[in-house]
MARPAPA-568047 format. One record per residue (C-alpha): residue number from 1; residue in three letters; x, y, z. Coordinates in pm, 1 decimal, padded with zeros to 6 digits. Example, Ala and Ser with C-alpha at 12.3 -4.5 7.8 and 13.67 -1.06 7.14 Angstrom:
<1 ALA <01230.0 -00450.0 00780.0>> <2 SER <01367.0 -00106.0 00714.0>> 
//
This chain:
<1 UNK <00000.0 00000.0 00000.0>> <2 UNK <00185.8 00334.8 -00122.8>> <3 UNK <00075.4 00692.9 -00225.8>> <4 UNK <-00057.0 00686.4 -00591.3>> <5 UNK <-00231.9 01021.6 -00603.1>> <6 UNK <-00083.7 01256.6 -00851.6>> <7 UNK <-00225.6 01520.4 -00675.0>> <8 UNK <00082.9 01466.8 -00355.7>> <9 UNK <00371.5 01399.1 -00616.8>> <10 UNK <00544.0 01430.5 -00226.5>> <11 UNK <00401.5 01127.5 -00108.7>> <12 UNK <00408.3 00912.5 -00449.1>> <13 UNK <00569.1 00561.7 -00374.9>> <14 UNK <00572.5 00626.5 00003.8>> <15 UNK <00427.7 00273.8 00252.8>> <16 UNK <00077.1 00391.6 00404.0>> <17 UNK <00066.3 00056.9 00483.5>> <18 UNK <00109.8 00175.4 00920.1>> <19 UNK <-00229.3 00411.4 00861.9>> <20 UNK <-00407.9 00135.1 00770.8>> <21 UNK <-00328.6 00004.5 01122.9>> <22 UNK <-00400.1 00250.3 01336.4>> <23 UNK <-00670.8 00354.9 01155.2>> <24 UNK <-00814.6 -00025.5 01234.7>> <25 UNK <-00673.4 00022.4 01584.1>> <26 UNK <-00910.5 00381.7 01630.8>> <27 UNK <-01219.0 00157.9 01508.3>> <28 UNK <-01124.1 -00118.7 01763.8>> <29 UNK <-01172.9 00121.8 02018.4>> <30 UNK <-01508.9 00279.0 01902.1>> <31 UNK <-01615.2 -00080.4 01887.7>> <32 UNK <-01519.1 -00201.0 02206.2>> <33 UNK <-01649.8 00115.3 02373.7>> <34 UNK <-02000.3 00053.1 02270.7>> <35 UNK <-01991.5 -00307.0 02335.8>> <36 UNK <-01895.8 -00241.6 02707.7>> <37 UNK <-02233.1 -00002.5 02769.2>> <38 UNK <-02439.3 00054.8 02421.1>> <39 UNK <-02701.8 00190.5 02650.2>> <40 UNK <-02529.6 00513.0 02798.1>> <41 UNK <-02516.8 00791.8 02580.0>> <42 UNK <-02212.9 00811.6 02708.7>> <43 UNK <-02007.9 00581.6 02564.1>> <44 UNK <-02206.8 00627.1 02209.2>> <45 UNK <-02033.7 00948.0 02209.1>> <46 UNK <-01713.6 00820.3 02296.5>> <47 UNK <-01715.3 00558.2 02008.0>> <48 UNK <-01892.4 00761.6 01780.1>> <49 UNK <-01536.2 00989.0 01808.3>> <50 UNK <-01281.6 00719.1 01763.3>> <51 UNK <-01488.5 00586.7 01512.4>> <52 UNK <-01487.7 00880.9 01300.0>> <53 UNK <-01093.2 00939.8 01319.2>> <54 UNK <-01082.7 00600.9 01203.6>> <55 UNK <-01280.9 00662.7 00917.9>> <56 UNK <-01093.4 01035.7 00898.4>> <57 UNK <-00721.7 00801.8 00865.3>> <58 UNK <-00909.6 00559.9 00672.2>> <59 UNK <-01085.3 00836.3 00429.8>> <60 UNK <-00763.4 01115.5 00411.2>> <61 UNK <-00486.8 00924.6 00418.4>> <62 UNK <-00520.3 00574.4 00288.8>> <63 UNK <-00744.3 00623.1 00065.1>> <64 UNK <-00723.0 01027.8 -00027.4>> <65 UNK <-00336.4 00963.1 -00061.1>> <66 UNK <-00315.0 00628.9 -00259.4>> <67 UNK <-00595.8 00602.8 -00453.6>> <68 UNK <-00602.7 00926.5 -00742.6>> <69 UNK <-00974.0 01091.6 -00504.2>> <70 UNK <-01060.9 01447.1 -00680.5>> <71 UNK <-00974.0 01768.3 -00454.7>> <72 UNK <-01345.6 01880.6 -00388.2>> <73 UNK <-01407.7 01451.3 -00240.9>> <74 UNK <-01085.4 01543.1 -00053.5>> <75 UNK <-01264.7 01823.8 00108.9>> <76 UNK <-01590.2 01647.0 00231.7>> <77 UNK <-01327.8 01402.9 00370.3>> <78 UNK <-01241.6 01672.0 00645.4>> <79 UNK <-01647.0 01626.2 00760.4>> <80 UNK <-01536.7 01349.9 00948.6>> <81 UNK <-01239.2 01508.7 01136.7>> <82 UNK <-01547.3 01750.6 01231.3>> <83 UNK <-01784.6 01486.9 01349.1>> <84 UNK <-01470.9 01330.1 01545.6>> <85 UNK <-01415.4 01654.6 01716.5>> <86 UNK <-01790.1 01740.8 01805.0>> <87 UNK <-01871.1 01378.5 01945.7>> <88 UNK <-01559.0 01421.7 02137.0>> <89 UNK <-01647.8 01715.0 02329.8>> <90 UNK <-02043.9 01568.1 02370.3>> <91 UNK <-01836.9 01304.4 02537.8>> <92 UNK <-01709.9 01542.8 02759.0>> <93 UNK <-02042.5 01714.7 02831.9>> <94 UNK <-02216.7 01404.4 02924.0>> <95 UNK <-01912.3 01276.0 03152.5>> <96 UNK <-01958.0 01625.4 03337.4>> <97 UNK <-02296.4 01595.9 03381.9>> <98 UNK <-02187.5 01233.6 03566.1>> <99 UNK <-02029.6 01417.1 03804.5>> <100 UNK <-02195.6 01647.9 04074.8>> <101 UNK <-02093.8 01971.8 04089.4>> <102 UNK <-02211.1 02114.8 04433.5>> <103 UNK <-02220.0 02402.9 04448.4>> <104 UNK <-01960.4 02497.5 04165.1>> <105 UNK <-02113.0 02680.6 03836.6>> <106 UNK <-02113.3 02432.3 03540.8>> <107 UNK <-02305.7 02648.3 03294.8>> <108 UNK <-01960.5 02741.1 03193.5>> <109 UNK <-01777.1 02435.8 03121.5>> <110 UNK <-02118.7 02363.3 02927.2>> <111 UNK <-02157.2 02657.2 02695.4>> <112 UNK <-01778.4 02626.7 02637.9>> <113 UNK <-01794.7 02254.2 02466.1>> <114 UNK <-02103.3 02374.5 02287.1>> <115 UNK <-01874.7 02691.0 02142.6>> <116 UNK <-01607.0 02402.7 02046.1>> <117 UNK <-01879.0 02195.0 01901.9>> <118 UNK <-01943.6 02548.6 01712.8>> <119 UNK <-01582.3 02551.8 01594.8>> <120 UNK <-01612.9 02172.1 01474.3>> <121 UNK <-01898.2 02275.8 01243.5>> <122 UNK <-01684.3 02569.9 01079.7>> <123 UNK <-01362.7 02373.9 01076.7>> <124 UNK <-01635.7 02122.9 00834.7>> <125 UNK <-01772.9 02398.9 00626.4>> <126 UNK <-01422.9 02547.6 00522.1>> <127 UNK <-01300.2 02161.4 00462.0>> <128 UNK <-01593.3 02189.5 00219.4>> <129 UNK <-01558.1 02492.5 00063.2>> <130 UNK <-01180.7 02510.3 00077.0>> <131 UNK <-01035.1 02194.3 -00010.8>> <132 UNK <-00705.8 02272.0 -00126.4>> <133 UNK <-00600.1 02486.9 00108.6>> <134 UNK <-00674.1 02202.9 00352.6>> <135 UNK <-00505.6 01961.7 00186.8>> <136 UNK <-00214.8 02184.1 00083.7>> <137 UNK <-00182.6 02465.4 00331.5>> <138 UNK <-00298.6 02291.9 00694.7>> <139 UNK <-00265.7 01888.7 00647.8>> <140 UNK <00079.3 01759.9 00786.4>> <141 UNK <00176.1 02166.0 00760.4>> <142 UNK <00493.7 02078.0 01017.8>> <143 UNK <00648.1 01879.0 00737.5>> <144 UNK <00686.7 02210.0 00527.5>> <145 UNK <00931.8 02429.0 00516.7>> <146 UNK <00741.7 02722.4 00638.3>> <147 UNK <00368.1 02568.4 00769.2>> <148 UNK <00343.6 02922.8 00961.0>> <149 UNK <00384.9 03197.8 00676.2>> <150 UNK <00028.9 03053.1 00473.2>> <151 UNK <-00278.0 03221.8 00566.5>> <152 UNK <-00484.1 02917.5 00503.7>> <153 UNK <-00322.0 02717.3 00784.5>> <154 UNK <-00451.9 02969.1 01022.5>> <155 UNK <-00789.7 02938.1 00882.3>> <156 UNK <-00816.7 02581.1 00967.9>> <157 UNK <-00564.6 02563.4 01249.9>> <158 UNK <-00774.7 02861.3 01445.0>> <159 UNK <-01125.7 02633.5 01468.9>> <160 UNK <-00942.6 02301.8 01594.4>> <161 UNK <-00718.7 02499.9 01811.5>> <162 UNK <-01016.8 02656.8 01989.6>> <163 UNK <-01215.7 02325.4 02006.8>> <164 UNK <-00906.5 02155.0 02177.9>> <165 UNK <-00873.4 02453.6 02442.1>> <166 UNK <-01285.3 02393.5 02468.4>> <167 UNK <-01222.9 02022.6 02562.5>> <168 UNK <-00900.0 02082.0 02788.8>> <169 UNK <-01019.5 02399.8 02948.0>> <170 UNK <-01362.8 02237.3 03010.3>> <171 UNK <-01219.3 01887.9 03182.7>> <172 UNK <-00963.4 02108.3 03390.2>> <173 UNK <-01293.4 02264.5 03556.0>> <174 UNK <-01439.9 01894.8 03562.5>> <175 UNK <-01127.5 01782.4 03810.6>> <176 UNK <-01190.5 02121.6 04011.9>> <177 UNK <-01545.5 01886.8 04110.7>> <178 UNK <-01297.2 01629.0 04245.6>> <179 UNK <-01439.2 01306.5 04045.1>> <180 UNK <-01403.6 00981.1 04226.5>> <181 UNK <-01097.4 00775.6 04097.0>> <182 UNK <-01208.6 00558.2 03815.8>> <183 UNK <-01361.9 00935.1 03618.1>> <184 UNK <-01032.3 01130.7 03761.3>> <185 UNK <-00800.1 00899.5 03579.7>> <186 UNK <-01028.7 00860.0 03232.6>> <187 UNK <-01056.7 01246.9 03237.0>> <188 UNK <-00666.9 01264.9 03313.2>> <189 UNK <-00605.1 01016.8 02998.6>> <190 UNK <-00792.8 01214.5 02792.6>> <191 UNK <-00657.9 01598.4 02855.7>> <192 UNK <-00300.1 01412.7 02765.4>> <193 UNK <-00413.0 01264.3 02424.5>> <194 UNK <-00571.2 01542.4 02297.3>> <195 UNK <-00258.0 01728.0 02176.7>> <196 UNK <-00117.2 01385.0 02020.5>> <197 UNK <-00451.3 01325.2 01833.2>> <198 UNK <-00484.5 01691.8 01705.8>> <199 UNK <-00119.7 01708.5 01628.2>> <200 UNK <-00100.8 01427.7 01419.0>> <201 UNK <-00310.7 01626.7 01139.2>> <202 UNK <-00001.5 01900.1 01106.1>> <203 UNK <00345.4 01713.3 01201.3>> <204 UNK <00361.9 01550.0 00835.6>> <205 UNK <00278.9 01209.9 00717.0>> <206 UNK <00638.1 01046.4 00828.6>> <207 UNK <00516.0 01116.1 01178.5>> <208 UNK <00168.0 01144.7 01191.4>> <209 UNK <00115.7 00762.7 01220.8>> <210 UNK <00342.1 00759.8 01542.8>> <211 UNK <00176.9 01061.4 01728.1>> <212 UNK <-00189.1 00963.1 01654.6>> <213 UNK <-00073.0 00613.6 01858.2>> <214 UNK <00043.1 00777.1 02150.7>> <215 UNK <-00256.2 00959.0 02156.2>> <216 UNK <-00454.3 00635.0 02156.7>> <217 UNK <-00228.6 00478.2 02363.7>> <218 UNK <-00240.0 00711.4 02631.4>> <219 UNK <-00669.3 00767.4 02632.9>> <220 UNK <-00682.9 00337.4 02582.1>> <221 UNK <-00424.1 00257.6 02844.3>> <222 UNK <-00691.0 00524.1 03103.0>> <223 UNK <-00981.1 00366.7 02972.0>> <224 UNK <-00911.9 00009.5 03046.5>> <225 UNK <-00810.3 00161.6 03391.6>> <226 UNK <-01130.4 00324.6 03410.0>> <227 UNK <-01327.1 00012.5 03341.2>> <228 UNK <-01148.3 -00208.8 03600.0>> <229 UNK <-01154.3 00008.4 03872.7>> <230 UNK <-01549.3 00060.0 03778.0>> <231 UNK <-01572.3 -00326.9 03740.1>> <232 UNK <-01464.7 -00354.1 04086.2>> <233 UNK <-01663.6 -00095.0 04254.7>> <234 UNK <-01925.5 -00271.8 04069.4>> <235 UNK <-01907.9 -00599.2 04175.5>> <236 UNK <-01885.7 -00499.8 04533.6>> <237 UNK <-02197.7 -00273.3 04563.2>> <238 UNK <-02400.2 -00519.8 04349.8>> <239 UNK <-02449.9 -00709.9 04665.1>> <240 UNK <-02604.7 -00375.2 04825.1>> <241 UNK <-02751.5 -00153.6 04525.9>> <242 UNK <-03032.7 -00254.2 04256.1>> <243 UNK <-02914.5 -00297.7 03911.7>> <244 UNK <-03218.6 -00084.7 03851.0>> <245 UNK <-02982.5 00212.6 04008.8>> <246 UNK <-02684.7 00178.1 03793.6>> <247 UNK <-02858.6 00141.3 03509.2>> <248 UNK <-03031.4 00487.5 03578.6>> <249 UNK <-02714.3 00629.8 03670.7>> <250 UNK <-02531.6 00553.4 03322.1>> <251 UNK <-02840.5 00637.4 03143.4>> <252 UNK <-02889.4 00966.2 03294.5>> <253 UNK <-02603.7 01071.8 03480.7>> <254 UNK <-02556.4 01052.1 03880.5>> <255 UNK <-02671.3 01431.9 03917.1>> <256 UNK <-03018.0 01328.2 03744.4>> <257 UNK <-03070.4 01008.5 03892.2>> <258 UNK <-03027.5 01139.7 04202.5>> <259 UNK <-03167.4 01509.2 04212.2>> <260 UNK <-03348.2 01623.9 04512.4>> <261 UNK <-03727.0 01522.0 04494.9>> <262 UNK <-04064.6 01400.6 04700.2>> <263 UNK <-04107.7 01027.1 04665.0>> <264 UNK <-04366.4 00828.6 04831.7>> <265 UNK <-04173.4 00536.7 04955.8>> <266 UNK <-04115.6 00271.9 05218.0>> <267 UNK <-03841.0 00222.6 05480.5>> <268 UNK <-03722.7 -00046.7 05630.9>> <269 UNK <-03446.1 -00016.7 05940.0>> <270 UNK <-03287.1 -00357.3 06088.7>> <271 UNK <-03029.5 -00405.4 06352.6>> <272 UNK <-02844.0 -00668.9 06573.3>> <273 UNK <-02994.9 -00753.1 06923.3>> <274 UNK <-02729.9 -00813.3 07171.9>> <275 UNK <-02417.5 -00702.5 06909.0>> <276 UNK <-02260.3 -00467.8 07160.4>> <277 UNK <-02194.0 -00683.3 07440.1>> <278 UNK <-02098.3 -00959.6 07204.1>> <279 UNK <-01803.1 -00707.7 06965.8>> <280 UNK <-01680.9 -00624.7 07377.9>> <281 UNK <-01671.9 -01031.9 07421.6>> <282 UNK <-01514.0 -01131.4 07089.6>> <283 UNK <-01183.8 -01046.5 06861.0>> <284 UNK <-01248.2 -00761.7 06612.7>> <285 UNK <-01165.9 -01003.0 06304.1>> <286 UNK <-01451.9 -01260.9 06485.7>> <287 UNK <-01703.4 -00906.1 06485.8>> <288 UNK <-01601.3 -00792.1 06140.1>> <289 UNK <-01703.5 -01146.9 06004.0>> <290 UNK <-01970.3 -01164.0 06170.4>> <291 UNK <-02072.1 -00813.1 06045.7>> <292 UNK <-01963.7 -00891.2 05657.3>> <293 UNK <-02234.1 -01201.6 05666.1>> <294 UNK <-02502.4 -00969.7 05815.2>> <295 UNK <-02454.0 -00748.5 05541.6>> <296 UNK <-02384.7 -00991.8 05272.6>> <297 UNK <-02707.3 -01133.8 05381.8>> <298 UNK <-02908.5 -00807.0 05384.8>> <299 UNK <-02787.6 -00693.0 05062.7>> <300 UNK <-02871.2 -01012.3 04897.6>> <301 UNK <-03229.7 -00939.4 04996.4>> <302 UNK <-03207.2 -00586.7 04899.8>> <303 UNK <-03070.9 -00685.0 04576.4>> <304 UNK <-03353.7 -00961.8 04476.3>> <305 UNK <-03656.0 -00678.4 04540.4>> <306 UNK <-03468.7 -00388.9 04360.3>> <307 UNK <-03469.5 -00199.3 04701.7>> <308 UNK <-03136.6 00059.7 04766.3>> <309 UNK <-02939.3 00036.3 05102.4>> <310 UNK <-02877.7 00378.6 05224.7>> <311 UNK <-02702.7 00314.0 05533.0>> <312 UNK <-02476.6 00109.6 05712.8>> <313 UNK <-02447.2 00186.1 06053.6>> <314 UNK <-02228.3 -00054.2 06302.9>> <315 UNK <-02522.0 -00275.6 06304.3>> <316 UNK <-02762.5 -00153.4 06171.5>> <317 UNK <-02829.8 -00095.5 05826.7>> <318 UNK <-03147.2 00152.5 05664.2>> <319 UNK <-03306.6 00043.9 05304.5>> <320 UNK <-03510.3 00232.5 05084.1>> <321 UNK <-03813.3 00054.0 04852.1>> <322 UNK <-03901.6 00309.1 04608.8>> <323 UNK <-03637.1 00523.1 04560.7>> <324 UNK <-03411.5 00632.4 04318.2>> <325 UNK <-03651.3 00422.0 04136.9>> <326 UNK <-04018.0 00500.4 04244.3>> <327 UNK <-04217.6 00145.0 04302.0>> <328 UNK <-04609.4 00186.6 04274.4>> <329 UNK <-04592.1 -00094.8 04567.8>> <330 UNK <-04312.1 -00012.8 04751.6>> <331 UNK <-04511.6 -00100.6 05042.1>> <332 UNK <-04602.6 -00511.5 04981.9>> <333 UNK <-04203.8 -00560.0 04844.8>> <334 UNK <-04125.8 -00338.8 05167.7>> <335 UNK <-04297.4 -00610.4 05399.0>> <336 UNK <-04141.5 -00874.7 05162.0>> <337 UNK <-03795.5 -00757.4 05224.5>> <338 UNK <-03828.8 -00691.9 05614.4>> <339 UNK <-03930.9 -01051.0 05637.3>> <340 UNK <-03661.5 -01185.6 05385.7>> <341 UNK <-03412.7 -01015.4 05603.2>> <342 UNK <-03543.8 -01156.1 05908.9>> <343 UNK <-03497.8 -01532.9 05823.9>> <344 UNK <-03161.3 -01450.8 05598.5>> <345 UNK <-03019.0 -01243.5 05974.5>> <346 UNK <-03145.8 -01527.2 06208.2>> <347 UNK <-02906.6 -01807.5 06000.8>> <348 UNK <-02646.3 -01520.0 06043.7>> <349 UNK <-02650.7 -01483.1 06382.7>> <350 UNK <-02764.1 -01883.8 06446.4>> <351 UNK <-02392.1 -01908.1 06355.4>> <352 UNK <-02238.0 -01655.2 06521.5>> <353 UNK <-02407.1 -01681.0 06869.8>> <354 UNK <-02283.6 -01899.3 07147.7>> <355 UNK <-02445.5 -01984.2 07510.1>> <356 UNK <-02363.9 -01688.6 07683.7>> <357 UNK <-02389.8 -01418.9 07410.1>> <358 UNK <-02699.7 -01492.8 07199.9>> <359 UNK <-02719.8 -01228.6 06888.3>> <360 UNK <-03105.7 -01165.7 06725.8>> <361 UNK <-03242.3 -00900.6 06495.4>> <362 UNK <-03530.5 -00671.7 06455.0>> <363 UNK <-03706.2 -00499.3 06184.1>> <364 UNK <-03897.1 -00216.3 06176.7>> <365 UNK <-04067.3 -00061.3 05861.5>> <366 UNK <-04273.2 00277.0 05782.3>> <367 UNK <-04429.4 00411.4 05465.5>> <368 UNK <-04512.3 00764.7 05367.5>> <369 UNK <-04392.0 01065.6 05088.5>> <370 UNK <-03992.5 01091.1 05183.2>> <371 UNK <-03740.3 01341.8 05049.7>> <372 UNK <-03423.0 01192.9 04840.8>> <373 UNK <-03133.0 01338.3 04708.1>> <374 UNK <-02767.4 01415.2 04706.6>> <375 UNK <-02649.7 01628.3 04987.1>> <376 UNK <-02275.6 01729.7 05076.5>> <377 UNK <-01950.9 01871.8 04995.2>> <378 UNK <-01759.5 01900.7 04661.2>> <379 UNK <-01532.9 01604.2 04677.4>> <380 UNK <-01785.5 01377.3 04879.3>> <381 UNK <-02174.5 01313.5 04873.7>> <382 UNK <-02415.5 01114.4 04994.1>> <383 UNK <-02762.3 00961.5 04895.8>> <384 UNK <-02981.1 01111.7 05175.3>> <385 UNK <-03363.1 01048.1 05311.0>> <386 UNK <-03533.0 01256.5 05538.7>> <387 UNK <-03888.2 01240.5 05669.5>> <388 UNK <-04109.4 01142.1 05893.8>> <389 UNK <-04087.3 00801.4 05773.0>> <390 UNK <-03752.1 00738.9 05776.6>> <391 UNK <-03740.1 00841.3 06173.4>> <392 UNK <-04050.6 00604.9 06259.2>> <393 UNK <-03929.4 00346.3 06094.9>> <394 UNK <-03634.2 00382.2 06319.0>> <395 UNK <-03809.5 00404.7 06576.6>> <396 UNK <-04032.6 00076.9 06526.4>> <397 UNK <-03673.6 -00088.6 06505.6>> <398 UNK <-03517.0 00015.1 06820.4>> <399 UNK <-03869.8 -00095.9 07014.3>> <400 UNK <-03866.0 -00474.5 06806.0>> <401 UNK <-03770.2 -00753.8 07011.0>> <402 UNK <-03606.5 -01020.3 06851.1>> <403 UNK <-03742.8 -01141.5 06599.8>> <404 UNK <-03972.5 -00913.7 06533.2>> <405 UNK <-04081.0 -00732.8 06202.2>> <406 UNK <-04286.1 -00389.1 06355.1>> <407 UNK <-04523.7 -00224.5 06076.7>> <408 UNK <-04657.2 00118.0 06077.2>> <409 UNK <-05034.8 00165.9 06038.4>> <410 UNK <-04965.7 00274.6 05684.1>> <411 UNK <-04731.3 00026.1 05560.1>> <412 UNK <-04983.6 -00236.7 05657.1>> <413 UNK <-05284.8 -00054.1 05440.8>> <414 UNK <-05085.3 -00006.7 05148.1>> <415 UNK <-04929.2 -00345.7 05145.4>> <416 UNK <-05260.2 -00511.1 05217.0>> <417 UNK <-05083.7 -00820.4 05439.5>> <418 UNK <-05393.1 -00776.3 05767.2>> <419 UNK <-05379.3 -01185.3 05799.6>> <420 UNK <-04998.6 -01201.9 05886.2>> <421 UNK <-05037.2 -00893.2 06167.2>> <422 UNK <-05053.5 -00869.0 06504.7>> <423 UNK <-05180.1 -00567.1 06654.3>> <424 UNK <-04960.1 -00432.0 06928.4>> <425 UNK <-05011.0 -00100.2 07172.4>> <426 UNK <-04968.5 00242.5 06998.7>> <427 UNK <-04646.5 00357.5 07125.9>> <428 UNK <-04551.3 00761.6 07119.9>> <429 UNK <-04317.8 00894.4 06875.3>> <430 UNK <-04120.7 01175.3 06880.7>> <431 UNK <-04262.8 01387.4 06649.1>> <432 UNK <-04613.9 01235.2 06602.1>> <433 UNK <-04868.2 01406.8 06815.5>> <434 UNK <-05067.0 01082.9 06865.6>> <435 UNK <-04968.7 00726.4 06957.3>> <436 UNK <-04894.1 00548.0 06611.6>> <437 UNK <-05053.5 00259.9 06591.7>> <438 UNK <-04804.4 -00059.1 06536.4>> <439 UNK <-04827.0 -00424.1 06403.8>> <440 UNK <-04596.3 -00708.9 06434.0>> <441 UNK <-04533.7 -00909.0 06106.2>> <442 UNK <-04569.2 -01263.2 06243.4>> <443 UNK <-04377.9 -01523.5 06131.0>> <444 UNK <-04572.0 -01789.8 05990.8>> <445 UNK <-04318.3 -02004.2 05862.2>> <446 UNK <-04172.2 -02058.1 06228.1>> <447 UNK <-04505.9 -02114.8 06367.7>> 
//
């Protein structure tokens, strides 16, 4: 595979045949990136720009150099450099809209990657219109004696220039958010191959092969970083949060998913009777195991009824049914998972207990309209509840022997389970200007 095209006498003879390659490689990557989430719109963007400098190598250089293409063809060739560019920085948009921003402005970073996605749309038009300056004035322009002097490098230089100082200028703000480690090191990999990947149009076709690898190189070697460390954190919260979550989280972003709004849900608190005196009792590494199963055993329930675990708490541990991800009967799979959890804790602590410290566990549940969202620093955040549900259901907890699986009024109506209950005294609750009325969940499967 040489240069054929009369039109670059320069290049006639000369072995394309390493274009061809990376070229391949650049499509490789689109691929794979869409294979390892086709449903975020995140990584369509992403693969939509490595496929199009594929098909920009592919298109200018293999085939615009070595087969004999017209000029004005050459020019709508530069359409996909454009597209490359502009899916690039809608990559960027959508991985900032991933992160939360606190309090920091982001209307900034936002109408700055729109401006470069401006710049990408000129730098297509002039390709168009202007196709021999590109290809003579601006395309591998450091292999010329003078690439500086022509005015027509300037013209095309200026609008890929200012897209590039969009995308770097706009993921420098991004890291002033302080992303979590898995988006810090993808962002990282990304500011330090975009000079390599938008240099390799001007530093001449003896070089431009070499500099457009490193630039792949460097964003690929991040990537695969970025997807291990995410495979991890994955497969250690899977035990805890719905697949339902994550799913709406790389659909939508985290700072959608998880805005602040009004959900009418269903707690459900649990904790260890008797842990305190038996962690005083027993070895740390003997608590921390016996911990680890408790959890392992609550998030498995969690998991099965698409619930979310808020908190973990020394013992106890606080789940959410209906929320992120509103459930019309969050109530019945609420009652369902408080009674799941009760006979997956009692093998737990069955296990763990001994004659003279005995462990149990008790469940207390509440329904009613709860407030959700993402509260905290820059740098940290949390998923937060708060409502009057979330401190009754607390409450019903704390007052459940062991055992027991304590209902508010309004859990039991909406989840419709009156032939399992047993009615116990209202109790008062801070809070509540009545008693609340309570039942007990019985357990008929031990009766």
């Amino acid at each position: 595979m040489t240069g054929n095209n009369p039109l670059f006498p320069e290049y006639l003879g000369v072995d394309l045949s390493q274009y061809a390659l990376v070229a391949l490689m650049s499509l490789g990557m689109a691929l794979a990136f869409i294979v390892a989430d086709r449903n975020s719109p995140t990584s369509r963007a992403l693969a939509v720009a490595f496929a199009f400098i594929g098909i920009s190598i592919d298109l200018g250089i293999v085939v615009g150099v070595q087969y004999p293409v017209p000029m004005w063809l050459l020019g709508w060739f530069g359409v996909a450099d454009a597209v490359a560019m502009g899916a690039l920085l809608e990559w960027i948009l959508r991985v900032r809209r991933t992160v939360p921003a606190g309090a920091l402005n982001t209307r900034t970073g936002d109408v700055v990657l729109r401006l470069g996605q401006v710049a990408a749309a000129l730098y297509a038009v002039l390709s168009v219109v202007l196709p021999e300056a590109r290809a003579r004035q601006f395309l591998g322009a450091l292999g010329e004696s003078s690439p500086l002097s022509a005015a027509g490098f300037w013209l095309f230089a200026a609008p890929i220039a200012f897209g590039c100082v969009c995308a770097l200028g706009s993921m420098l703000l991004l890291l002033n958010r302080r992303p979590d480690r898995p988006e810090r090191v993808r962002v990282v990999a990304m500011i330090v191959a975009i000079p390599f990947m938008a240099g390799s149009m001007i530093v001449g076709l003896d070089y431009a092969a070499l500099v457009m690898i490193l630039g792949l190189m460097v964003f690929l070697v991040g990537a695969v970083e970025y997807h291990v460390l995410q495979g991890q954190r994955g497969q250690f919260m899977s035990r805890f949060l719905s697949p339902q979550v994550a799913e709406l989280v790389s659909r939508r972003g985290l700072a959608q998913a998880m805005q602040e709004s009004l959900q009418d849900l269903t707690v459900v608190c649990c904790d260890l009777r008797g842990f305190t005196a038996y962690a005083q009792a027993h070895p740390s590494p003997q608590v921390l195991r016996v911990l680890r199963e408790y959890y392992d055993a609550v998030g498995a329930v969690v998991a099965r009824h698409g619930a979310t675990i808020k908190d973990f708490a020394g013992d106890g541990v606080l789940v959410l049914v209906g929320a992120p991800l509103a459930q019309p009967d969050h109530a019945r799979a609420a009652v369902q998972v408080a009674r799941e959890i009760r006979t997956a804790v009692r093998e737990v602590v069955r296990r763990a207990s001994s004659p003279a410290y005995v462990l149990g566990v008790g469940v207390g549940a509440a329904s009613g309209p709860v407030t959700v969202g993402v509260i905290g620093s820059s740098g940290r955040y949390e998923y937060t509840a708060v409502g009057p549900a979330v401190n009754l259901a607390s409450r019903l907890c704390e007052l459940a022997r062991d055992g027991e699986v304590l209902l508010a009024a309004a859990t039991t109506e909406q989840a419709q389970c009156h032939d399992a209950l047993e009615s116990r005294a209202p109790v008062a609750v801070k809070g509540y200007a009545e008693p609340v009325a309570l039942f007990n969940l019985q357990d008929l499967a031990a009766a």
